[in-house]
N, C-alpha and C positions, 0 to 999 in steps of 0.2 A: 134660569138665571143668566144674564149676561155678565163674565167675568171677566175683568180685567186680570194677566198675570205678566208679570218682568221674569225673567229668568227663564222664558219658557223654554228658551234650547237645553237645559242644564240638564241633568241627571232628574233631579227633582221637576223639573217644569216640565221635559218630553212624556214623561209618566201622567204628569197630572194632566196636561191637556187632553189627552187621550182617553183620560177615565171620565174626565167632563163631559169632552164631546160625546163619547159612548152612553152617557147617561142623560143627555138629551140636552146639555147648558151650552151655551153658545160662550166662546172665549175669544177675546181680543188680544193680540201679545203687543206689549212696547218694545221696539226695536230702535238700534241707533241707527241704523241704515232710510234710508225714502220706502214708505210703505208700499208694500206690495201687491196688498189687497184689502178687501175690506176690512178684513178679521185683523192686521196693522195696524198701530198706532205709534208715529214715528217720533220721537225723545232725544232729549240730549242732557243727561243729571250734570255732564262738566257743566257745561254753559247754560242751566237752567231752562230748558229749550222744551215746553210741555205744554200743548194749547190747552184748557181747558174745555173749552169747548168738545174735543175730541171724544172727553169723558163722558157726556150727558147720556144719561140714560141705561149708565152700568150699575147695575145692584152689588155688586162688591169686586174688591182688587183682591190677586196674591202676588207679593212684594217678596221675589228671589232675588232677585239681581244682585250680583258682589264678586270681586277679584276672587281667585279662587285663594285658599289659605295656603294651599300645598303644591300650590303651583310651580313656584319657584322659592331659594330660601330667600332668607327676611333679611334683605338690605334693608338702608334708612329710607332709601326711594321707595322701596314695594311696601315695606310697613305702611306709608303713608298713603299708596294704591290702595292695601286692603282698607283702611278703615273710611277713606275719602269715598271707594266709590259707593258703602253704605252707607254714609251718614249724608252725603250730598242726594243720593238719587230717591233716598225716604224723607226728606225734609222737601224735593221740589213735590213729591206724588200728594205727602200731606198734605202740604200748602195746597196743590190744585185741586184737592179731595174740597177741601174747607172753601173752596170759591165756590165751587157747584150749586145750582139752584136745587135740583134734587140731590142727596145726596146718599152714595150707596151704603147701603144696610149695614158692610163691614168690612172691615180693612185690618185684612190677617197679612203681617210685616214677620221677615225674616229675624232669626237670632238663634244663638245656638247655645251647647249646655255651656261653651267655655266661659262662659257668664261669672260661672261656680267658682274658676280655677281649681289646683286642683286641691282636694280635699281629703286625701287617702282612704279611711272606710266607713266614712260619716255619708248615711242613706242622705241623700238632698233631695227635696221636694221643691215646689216653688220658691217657697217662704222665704228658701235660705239666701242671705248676703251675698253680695258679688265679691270676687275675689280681686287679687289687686296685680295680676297679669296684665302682657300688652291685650293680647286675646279678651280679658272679662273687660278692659277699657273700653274695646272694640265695640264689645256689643251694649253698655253700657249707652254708649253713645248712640248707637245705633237707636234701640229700644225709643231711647228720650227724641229722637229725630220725626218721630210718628206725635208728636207734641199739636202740632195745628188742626191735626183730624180729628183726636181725643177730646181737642177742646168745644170742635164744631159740632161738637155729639154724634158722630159716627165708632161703631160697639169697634174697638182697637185690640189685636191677639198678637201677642210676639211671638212667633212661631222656636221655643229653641230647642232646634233638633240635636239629637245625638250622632252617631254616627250609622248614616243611610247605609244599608246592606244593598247590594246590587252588581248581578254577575257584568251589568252593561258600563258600570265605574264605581269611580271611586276606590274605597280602599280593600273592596271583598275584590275588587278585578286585578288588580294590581299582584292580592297576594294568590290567586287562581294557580294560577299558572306554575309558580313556586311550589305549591301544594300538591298540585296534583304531579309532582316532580318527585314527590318525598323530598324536597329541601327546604318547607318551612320549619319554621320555629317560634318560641317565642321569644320579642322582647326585654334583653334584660333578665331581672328578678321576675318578670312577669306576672308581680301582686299588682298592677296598675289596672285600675276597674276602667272597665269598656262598658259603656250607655250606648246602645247600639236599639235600630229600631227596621224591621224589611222595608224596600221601596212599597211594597203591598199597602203595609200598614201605614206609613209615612203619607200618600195620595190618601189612603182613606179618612184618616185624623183631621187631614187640611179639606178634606170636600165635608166630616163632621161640622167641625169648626165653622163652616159658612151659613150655617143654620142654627148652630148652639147659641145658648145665652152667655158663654165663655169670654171675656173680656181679661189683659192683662197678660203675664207672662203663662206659658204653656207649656210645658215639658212634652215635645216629640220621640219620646224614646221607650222602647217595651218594657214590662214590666219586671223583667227580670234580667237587671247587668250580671257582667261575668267579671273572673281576673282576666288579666290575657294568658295567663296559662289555661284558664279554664275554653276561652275561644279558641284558642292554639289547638287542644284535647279534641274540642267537637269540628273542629273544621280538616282535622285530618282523620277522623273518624268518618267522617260524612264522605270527603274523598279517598277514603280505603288504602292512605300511604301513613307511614311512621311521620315523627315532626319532630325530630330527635337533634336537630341545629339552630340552639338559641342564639340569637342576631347579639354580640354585645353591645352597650352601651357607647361606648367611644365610635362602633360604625355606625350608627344611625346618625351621632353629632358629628363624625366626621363628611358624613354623604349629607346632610342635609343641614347642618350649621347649631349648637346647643338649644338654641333658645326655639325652635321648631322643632329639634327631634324632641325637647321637654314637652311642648305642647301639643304635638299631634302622639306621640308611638309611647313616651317614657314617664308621664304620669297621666292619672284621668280622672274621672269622678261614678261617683255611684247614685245615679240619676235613676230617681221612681216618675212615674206621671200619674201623681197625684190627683190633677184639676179633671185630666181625660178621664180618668177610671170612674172619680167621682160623679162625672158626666154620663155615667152609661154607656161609656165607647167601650167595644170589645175587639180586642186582637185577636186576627186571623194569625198571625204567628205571635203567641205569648214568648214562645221558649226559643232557644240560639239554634236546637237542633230541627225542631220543624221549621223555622224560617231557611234553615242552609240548604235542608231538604228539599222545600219546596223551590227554592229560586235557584238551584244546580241541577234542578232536575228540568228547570225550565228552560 
């Protein structure tokens, strides 16, 4: 397959191109910068800047791209970065998908569980309503931006992931280091459920998905969440220290502002993958302590 993917420097993108290429599919990245090479294709979602042309002859996209959430805290300006630059950069990719004279087989689009908001011990599958967070706005909007592709009849997957495990980012890299200090902890009360899914599995479910009959929202996340006491337990089990300093509540919203330390660390959902399972996909890491296993030891 020739893929199209946005985001490919991320966390998620370097992983998956690598699994592509290794499996013999040829991948094209959009970049904002003048392309480099052939395997390039040069973009601009602010100013709507996307030849179509450039696209002919790719069998499907994967649509990462987006401000990161945890980057920085959520002023009125960043709030309006994250959701701008998903819902501008999937509304020009749709539209140019839907000009195409051939057009590719499937367009698996980013979104993630904060869809949910948070929902304290109610299992969510697909089905369930979105919640009424900046966050479930976010991807709300997002989801509806893949509108011109859907309509052109190319098969449309919201990809919404949980949280990627990975010693290389994101939030397992971050808390490493802490951990293997003996000075993690958990969270607060630390009943707040973590949907959490390995980079392993995460590349896998998305190179599934470009072959599945799956269309629609998609839950990215293992089949088995945890509280974060219970992550807290196996992640300093797995690195052989105690974890015996729970982070209070007032420092997370002091270091990082309330309305982000709520939706990244201090509440979360309990997120099944429903549509994957029923698909036939099987997890190389089902459980929190062989996923930690395997990717600490890696």
């Amino acid at each position: 397959m020739r893929i199209v993917i946005t985001g490919s420097t991320g966390l998620i993108g370097t992983a998956l191109v690598a699994h592509l290429r290794t499996n013999g599919h040829e991948t094209v990245s959009l970049v904002r910068r003048p392309a480099a090479s052939p395997f390039e294709v040069c973009w601009d979602p602010a100013s709507g800047m996307l030849n179509a042309k450039d696209l002919e002859g790719i069998t499907a996209v994967v649509h990462l791209a987006g401000a990161g959430i945890g980057d920085k805290r959520w002023s009125v300006a960043y709030k309006r970065k994250i959701l701008g630059s998903r819902t501008k950069s999937t509304e020009l990719l749709a539209q140019r998908l839907a000009e195409l004279n051939t057009k590719p087989t499937v367009f698996l689009s980013g979104s993630a569980i904060g869809i949910y908001g948070p929902r304290g011990d109610e299992e969510i599958g697909e089905d369930a309503m979105p919640g009424s967070t900046f966050l479930a706005d976010v991807c709300e909007q997002w989801e509806r931006a893949t509108g011109p592709a859907e309509a052109a009849g190319i098969r449309t997957a919201h990809l919404r992931t949980g949280i990627v495990l990975s010693p290389n980012g994101g939030a397992l890299k971050k808390q490493l280091p802490l951990f293997k200090l003996g000075l993690g902890g958990k969270f607060a009360k630390g009943t707040q459920w973590q949907s959490w899914i390995s980079i392993t599995d995460e590349v896998r479910a998305i190179t599934h998905l470009l072959t599945s009959s799956l269309s629609g929202p998609v839950n990215l996340t293992a089949p088995t969440p945890v509280t974060n006491t219970e992550f807290t337990r196996v992640l300093a089990s797995v690195v052989k220290r105690p974890a015996l300093l729970p982070i209070p509540s007032f420092g997370a919203k002091l270091l990082l502002g309330t309305e982000l330390a709520d939706a990244l660390l201090l509440t979360g959902q309990r997120v099944v993958p429903n549509a994957l399972m029923h698909d036939g996909f099987e997890f190389t890491h089902p459980t929190l302590d062989a996923a930690l296993r395997a990717l600490i030891a890696a």
